[in-house]
BARO-819537 format. One record per residue: y, x, z of N, C-alpha, C in turn; residue in three letters; residue number from 1. Coordinates in Angstrom, 1 decimal, padded with zeros to 4 digits. Each point is the difference from the previous one (the first is absolute). Example, Ala and Ser with C-alpha at 12.3 -4.5 7.8 and 13.67 -1.06 7.14 Angstrom:
BEGIN
     n_c2     n_c1     n_c3    ca_c2    ca_c1    ca_c3     c_c2     c_c1     c_c3   code   pos
   -005.7    013.2    007.8    001.2   -000.9    000.0    001.2    000.9    000.0    ALA     1
    001.1   -000.4   -000.7    001.1    000.9    000.0    001.1   -000.8    000.8    SER     2
This chain:
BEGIN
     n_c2     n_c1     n_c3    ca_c2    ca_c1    ca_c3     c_c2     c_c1     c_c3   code   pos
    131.9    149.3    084.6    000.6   -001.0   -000.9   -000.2   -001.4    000.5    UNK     1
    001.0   -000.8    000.2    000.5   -001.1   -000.2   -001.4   -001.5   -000.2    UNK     2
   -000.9   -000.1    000.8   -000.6   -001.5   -000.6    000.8   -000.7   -001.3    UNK     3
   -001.1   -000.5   -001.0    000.6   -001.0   -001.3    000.6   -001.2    000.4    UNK     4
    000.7   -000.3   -000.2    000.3   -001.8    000.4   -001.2   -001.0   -000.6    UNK     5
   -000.1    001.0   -001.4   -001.2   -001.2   -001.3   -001.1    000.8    000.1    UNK     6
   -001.2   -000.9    000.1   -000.7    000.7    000.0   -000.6   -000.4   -001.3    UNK     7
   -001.7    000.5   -000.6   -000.4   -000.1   -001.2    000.1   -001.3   -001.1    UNK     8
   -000.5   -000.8    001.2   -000.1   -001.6   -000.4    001.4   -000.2   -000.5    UNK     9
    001.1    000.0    001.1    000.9   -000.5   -000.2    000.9    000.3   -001.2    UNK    10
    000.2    001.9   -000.2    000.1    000.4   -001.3   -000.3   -000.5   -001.3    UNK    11
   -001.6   -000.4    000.2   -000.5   -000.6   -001.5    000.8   -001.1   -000.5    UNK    12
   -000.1   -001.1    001.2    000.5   -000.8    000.0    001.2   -000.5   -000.6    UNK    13
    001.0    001.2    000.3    001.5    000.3   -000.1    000.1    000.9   -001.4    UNK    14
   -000.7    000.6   -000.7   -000.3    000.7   -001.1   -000.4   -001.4   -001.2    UNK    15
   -000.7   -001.1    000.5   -000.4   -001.0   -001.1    000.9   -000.4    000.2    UNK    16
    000.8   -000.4    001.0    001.6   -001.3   -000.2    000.8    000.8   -000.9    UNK    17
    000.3    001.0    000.2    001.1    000.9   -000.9   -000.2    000.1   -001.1    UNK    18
   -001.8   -000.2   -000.2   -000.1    000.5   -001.2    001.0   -000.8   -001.7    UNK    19
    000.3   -001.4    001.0    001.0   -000.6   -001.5    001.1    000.1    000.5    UNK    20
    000.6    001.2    000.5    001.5   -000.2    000.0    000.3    000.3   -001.0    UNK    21
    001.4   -000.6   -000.3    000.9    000.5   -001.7    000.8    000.7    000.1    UNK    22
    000.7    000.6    000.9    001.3    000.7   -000.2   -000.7    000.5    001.4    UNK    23
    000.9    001.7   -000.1    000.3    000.8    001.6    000.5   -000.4    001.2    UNK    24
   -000.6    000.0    001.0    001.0   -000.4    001.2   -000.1    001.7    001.2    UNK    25
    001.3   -000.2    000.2    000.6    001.1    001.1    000.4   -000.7    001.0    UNK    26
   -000.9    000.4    001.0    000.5   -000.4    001.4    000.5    001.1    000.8    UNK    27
    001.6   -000.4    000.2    001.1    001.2    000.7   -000.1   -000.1    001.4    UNK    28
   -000.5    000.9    000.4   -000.3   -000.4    001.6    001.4    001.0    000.7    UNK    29
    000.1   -000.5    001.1    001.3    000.5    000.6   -000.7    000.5    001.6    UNK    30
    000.0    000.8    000.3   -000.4    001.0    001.1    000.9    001.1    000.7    UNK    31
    000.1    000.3    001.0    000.8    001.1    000.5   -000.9    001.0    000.6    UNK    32
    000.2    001.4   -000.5   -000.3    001.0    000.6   -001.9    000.6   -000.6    UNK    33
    000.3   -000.7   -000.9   -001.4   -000.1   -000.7   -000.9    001.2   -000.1    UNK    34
   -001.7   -000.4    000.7   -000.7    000.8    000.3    000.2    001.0    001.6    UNK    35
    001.4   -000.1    000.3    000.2    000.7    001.4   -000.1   -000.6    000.8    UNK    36
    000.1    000.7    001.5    000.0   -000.7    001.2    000.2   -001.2    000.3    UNK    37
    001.4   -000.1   -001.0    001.1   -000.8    000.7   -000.1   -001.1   -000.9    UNK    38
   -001.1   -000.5   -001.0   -000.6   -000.9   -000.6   -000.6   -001.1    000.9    UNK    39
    000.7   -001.3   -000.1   -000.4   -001.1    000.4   -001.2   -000.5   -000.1    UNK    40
   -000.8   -000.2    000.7   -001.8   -000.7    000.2    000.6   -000.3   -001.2    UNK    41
    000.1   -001.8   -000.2   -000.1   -000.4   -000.7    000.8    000.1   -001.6    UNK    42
    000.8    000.9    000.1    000.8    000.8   -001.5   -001.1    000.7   -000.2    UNK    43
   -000.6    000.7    000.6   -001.3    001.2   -000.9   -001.6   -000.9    000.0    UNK    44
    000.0   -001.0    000.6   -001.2   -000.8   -000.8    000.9   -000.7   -001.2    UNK    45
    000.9   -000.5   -000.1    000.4   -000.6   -001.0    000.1    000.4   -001.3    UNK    46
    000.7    001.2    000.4   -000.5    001.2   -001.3   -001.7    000.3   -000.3    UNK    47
   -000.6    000.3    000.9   -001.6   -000.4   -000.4   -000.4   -000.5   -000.3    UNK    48
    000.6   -001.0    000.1   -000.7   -001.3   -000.4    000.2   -000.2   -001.5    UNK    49
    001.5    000.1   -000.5    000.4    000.0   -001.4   -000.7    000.9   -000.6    UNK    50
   -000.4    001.1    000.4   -000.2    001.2   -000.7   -001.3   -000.3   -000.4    UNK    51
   -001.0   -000.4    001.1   -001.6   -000.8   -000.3    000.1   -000.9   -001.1    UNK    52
    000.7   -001.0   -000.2    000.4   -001.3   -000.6    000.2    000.8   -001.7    UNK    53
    001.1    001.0    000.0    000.0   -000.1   -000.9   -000.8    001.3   -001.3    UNK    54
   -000.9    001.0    001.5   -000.8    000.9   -000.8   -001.0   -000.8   -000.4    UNK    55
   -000.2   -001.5   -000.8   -001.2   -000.3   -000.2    000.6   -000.9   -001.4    UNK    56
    001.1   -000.4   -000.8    000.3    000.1   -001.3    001.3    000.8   -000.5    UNK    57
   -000.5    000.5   -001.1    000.8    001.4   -000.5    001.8   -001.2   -000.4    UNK    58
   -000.3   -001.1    000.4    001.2   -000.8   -000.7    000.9   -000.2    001.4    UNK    59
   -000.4    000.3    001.0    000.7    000.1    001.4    000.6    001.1    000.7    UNK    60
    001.1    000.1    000.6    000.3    001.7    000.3    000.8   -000.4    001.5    UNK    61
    000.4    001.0    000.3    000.5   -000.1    001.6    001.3    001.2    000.1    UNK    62
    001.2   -000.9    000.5    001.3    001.1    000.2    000.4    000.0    001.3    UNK    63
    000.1    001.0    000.1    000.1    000.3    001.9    001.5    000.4    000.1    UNK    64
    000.6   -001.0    000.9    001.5    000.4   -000.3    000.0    000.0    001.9    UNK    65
    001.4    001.4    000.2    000.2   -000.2    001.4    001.4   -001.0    000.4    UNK    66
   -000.1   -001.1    001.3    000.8   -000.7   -000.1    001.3    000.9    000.8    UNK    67
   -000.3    001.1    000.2    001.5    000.7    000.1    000.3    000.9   -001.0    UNK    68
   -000.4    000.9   -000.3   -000.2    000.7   -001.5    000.4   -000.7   -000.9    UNK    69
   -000.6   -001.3   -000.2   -000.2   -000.4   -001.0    001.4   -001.7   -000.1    UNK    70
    001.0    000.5    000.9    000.8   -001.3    000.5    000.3   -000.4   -001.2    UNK    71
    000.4    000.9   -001.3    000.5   -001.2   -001.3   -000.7   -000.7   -000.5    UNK    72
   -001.7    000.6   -000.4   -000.5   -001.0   -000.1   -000.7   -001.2    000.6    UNK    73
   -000.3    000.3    001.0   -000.3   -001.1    001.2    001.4   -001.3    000.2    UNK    74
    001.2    000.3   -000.2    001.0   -000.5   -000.3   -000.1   -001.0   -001.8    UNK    75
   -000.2    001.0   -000.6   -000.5   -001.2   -001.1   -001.1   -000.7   -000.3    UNK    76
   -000.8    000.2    001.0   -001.3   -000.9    000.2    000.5   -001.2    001.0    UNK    77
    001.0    000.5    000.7    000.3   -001.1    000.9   -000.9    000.2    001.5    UNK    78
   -000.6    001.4    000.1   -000.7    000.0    001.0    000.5    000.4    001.6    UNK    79
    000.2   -001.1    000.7    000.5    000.7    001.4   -001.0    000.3    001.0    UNK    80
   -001.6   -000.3   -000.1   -000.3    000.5    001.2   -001.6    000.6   -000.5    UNK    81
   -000.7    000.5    000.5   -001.3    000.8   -000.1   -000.8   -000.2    000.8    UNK    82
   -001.6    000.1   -000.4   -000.2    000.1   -001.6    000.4   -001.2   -000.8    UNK    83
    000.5    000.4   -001.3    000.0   -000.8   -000.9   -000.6    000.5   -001.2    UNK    84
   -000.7   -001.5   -000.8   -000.4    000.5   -001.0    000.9   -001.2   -001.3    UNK    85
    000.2    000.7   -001.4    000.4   -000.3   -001.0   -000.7   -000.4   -001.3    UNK    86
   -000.6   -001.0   -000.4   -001.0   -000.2   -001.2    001.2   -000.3   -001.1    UNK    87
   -000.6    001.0   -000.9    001.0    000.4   -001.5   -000.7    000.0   -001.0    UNK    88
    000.6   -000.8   -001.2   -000.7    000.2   -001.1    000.3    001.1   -000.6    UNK    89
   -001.0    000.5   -000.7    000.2    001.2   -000.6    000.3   -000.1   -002.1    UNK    90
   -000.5    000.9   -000.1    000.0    000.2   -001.1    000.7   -000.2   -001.5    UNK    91
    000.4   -000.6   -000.8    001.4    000.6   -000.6    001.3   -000.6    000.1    UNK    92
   -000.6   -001.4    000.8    001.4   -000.6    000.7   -000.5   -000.2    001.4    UNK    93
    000.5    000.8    000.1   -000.4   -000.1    001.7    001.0   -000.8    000.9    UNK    94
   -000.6   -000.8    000.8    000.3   -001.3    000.6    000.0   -000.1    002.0    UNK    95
    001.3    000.0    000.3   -000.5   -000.2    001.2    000.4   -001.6    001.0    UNK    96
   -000.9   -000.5    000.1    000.4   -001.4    000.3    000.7   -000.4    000.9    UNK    97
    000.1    000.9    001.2    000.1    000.2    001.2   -000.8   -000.7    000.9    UNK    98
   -001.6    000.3   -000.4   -001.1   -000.1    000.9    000.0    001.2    001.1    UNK    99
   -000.1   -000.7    001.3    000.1    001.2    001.2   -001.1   -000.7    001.5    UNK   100
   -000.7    001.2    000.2   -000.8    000.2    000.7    000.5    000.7    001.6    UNK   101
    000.1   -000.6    000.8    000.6    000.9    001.7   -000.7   -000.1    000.6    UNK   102
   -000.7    001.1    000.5   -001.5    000.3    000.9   -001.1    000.0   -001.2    UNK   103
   -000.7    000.7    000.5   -001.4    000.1   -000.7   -000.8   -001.4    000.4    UNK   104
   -000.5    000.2   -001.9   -000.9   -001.4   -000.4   -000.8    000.3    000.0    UNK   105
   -000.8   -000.3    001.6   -001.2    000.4    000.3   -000.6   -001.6    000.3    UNK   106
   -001.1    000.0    000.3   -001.3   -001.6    000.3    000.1   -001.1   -001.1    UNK   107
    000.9   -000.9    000.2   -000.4   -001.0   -001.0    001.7    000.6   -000.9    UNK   108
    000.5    000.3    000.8    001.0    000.7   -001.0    000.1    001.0   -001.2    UNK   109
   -001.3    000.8    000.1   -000.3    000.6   -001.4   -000.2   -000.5   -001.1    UNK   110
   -000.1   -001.5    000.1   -000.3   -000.9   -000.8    001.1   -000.1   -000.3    UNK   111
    000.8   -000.5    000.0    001.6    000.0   -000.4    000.6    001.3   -001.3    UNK   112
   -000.9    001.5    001.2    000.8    000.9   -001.4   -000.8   -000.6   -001.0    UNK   113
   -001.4    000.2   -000.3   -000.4    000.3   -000.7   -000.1   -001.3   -001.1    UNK   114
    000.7   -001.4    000.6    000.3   -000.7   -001.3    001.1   -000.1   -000.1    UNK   115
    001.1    001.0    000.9    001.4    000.3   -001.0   -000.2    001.3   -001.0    UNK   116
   -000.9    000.9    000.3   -000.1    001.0   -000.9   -000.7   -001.1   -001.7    UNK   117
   -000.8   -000.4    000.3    000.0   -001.6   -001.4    000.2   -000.2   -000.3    UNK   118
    001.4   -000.5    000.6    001.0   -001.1   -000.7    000.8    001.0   -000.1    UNK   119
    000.2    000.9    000.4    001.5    000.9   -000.7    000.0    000.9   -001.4    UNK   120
   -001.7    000.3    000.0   -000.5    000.8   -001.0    000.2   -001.6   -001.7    UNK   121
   -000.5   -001.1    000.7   -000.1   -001.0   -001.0    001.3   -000.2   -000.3    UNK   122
    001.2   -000.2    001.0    001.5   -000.5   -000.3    000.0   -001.4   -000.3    UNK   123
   -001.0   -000.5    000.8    000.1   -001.3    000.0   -000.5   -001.0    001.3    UNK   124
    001.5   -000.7    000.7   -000.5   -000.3    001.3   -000.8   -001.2   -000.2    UNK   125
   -000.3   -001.0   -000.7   -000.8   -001.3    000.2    000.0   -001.1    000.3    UNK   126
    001.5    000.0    000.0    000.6   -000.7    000.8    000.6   -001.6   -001.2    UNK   127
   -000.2   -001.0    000.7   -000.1   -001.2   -000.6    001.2   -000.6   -000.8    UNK   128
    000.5   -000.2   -001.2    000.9    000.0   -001.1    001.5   -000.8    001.1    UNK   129
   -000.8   -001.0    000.7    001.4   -000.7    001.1    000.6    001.5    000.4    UNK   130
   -000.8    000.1    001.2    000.2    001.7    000.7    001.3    000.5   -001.0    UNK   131
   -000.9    000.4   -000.7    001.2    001.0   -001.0    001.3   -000.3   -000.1    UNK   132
    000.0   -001.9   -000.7    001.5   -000.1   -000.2    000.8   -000.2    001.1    UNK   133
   -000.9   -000.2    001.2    001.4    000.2    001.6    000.2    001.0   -000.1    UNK   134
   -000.7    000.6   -000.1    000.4    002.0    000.4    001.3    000.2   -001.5    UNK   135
   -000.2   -000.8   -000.7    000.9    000.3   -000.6    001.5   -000.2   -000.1    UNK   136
    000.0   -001.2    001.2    001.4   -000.5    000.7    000.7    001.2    001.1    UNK   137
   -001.1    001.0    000.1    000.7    000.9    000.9    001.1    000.8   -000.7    UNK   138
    001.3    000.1    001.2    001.3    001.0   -000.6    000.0    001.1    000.8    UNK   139
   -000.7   -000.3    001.3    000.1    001.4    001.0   -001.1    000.2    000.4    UNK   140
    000.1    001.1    001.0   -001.0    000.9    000.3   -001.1   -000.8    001.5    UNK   141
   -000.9   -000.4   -000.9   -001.0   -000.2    001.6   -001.0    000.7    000.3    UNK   142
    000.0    000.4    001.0   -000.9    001.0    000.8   -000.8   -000.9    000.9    UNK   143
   -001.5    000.5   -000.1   -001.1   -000.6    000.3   -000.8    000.7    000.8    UNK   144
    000.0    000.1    001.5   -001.0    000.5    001.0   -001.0   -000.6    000.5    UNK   145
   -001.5    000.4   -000.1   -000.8   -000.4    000.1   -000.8    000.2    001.4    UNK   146
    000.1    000.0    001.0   -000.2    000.1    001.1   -002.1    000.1    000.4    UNK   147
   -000.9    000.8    000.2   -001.0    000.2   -000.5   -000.7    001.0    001.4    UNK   148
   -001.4   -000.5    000.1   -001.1    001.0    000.9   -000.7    000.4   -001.0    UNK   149
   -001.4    001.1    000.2   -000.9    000.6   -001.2   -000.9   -001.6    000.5    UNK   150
    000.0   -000.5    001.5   -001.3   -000.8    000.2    000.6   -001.2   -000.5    UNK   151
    000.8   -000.3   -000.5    000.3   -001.7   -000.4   -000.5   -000.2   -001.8    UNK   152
   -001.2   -001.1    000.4   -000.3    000.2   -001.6    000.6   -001.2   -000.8    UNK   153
    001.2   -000.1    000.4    001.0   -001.2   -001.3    001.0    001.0    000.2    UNK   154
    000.6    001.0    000.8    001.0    000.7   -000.4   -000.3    000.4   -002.1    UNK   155
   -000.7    000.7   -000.3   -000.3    000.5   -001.4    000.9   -000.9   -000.5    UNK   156
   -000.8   -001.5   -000.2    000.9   -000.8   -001.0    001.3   -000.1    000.1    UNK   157
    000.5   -000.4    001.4    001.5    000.0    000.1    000.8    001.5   -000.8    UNK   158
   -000.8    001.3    000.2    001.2    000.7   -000.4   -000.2    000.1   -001.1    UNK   159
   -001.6   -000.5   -000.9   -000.1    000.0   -001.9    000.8   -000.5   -000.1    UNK   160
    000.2   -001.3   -000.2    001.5   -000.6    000.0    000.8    000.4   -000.3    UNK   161
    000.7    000.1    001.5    001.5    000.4    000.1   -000.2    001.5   -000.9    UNK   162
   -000.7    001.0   -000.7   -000.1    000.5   -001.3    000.2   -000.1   -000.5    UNK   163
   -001.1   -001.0   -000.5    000.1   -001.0   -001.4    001.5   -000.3   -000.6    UNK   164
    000.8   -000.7    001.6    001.6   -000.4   -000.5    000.4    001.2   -000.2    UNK   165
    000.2    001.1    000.4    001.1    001.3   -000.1   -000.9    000.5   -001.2    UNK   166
   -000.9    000.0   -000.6   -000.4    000.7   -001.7    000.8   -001.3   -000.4    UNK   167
    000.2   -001.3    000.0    000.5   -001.3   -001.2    001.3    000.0    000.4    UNK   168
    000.5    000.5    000.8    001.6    000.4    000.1    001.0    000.7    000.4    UNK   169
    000.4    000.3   -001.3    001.1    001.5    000.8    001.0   -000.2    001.2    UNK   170
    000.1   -000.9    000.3    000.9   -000.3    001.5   -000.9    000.0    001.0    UNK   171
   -001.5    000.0    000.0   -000.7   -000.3    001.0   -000.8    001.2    000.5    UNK   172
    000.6    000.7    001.1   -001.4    000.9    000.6   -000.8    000.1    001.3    UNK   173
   -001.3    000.2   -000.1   -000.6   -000.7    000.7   -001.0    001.0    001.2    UNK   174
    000.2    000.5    001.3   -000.9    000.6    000.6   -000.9   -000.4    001.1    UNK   175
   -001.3    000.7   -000.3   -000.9   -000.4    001.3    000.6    001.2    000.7    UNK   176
   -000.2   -001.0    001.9    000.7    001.1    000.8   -001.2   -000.2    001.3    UNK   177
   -000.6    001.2    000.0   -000.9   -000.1    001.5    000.4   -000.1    001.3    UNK   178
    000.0   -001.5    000.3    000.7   -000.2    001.5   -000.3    001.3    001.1    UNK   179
   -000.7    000.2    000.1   -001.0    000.8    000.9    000.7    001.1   -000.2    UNK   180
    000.6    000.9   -001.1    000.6    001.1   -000.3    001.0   -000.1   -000.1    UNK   181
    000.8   -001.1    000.1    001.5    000.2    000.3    000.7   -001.3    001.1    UNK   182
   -001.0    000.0    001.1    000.5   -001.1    001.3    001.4   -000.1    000.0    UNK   183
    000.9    000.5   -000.3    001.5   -000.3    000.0    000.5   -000.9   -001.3    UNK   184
   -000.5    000.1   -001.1   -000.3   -001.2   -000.6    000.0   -001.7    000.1    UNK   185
   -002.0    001.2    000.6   -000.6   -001.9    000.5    000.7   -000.3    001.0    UNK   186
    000.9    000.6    000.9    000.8   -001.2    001.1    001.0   -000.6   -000.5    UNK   187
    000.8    000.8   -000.9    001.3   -000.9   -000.8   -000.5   -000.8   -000.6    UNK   188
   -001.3   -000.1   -000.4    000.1   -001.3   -001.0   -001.0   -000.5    000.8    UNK   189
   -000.2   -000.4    000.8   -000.7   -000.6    001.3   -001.2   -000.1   -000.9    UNK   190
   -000.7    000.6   -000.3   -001.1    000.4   -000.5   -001.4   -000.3    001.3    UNK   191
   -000.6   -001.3   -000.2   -000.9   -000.3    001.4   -001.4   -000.4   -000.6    UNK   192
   -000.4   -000.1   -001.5   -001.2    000.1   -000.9    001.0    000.5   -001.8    UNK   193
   -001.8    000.0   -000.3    000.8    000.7   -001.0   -001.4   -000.7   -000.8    UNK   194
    000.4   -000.7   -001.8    001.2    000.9   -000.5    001.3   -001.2    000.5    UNK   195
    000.9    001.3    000.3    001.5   -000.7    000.0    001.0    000.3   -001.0    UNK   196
    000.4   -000.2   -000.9    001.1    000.1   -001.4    001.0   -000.5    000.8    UNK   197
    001.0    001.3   -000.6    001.2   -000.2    000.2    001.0    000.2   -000.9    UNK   198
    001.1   -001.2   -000.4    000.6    000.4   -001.7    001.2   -000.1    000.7    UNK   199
    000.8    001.4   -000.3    001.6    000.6    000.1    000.5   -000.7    001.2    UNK   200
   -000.7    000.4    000.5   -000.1   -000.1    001.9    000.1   -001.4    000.3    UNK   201
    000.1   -001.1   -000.7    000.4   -001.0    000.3   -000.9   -000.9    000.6    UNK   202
   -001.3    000.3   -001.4   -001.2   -001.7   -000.2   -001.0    001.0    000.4    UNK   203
   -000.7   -000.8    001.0   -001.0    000.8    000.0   -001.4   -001.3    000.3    UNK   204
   -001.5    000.4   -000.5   -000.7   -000.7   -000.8   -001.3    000.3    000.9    UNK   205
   -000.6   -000.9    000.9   -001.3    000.4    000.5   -001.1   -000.5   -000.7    UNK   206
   -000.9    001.5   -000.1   -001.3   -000.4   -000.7    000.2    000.4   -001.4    UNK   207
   -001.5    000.1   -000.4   -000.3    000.0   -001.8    000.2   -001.2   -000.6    UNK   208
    001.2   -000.1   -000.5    000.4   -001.6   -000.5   -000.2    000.2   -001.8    UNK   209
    000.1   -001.1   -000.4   -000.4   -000.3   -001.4    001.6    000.8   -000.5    UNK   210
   -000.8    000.5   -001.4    001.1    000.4   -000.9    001.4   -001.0    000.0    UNK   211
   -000.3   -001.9   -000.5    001.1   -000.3    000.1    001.0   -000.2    001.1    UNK   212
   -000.9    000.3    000.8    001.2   -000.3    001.4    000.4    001.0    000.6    UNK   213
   -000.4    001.3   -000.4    000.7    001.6    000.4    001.1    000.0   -000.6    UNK   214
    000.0   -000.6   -002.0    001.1   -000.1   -000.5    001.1   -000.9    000.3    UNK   215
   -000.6   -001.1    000.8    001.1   -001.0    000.5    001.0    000.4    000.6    UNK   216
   -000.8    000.6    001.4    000.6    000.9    000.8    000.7    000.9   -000.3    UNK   217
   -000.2    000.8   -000.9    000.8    001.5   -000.8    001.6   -000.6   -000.6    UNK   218
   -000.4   -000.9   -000.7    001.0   -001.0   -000.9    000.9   -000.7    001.1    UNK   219
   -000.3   -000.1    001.4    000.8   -000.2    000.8    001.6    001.2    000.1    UNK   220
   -000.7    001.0   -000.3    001.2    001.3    000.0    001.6   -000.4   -000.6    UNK   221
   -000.7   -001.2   -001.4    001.4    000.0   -000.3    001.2   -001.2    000.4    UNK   222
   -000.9   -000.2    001.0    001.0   -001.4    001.1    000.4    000.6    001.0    UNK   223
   -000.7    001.4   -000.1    000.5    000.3    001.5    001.3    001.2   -000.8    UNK   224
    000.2    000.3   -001.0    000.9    001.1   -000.5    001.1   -000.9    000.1    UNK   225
């Protein structure tokens, strides 16, 4: 069998943060060929990893979808490449923000799931009353890539964030993407530290920058439409 990713400590740990979530969260992980051969390193820790994560509150669950098998719904997730992971609110309005995870959120990146599993269970990003009313000038769709290593410890905040915006607005969705797991990526978007944000291929943002000036930049989208 398989080494834990968590070990005892860390479980406790991860057992007392959960302990106040309010609503269910499902994280839809997307994998090919699952549990076989032909399972990706990092697609079958990812799945491990969610599976660890979420056998430790009964308000967390895990859906294993194949991204060929599974093309319609990976299609309505919006997911093109693997692993990916999906944080969904659950329970009787279930909510999906279009929070998206590419490559496993392993080192300082676990930190990331485990305060979007948080915030998605609470349905509430935190985000500062200004924040809200730009996002609320949005008419189209902005997509938000968060360019990210597990060793970078300001990646986390950059991609809470760009979260935070995709739960406070339905035009906005927002993914951490592991340079390191998808090098054809990091060279399109000349990806040379990280974190690097990059909004609808256009603006792209070096560094953990303060909330109002991620939004400055985002709010640039509609000068450039």
């Amino acid at each position: 069998m398989k080494e834990k990713f968590l070990n005892d400590d860390i479980q406790q740990q991860l057992r007392d943060a959960f302990a106040g979530l309010d609503a269910p969260v499902k994280m839809v992980v997307f994998t090919q060929g699952e549990g076989g051969a032909l399972e990706c390193a990092m697609c079958a820790d990812t799945r491990q990893l969610a599976e660890e994560v979420a056998a430790l509150s009964p308000l967390l669950a895990v859906e294993v979808r194949d991204f060929v098998k599974d093309a319609e719904v990976a299609e309505q997730y919006g997911i093109d490449k693997i692993p990916a992971m999906a944080i969904v609110r659950g329970g009787d309005e279930p909510q999906d923000y279009g929070i998206r995870l590419y490559g496993i959120p392993s080192g300082y990146e676990f930190a990331t799931l485990v305060e979007d599993i948080r915030m998605v269970s609470a349905g509430e990003p935190g985000l500062s009353a200004q924040t809200l009313a730009e996002l609320g000038k949005l008419t189209g769709p902005v997509q938000i890539q968060v360019f990210v290593t597990p060793t970078c410890p300001y990646c986390p905040r950059a991609v809470i964030l760009a979260h935070a915006l995709a739960m406070a607005s339905e035009h906005v969705t927002a993914a951490m993407v592991e340079a390191t797991e998808f090098p054809q990526l990091a060279n399109r978007y000349q990806v040379y530290g990280v974190p690097r944000t990059v909004i609808n291929d256009m603006i792209h943002v070096e560094g953990a920058v303060p909330e109002s000036a991620l939004v400055q930049k985002l709010m640039g989208v509609l000068s450039n439409n």
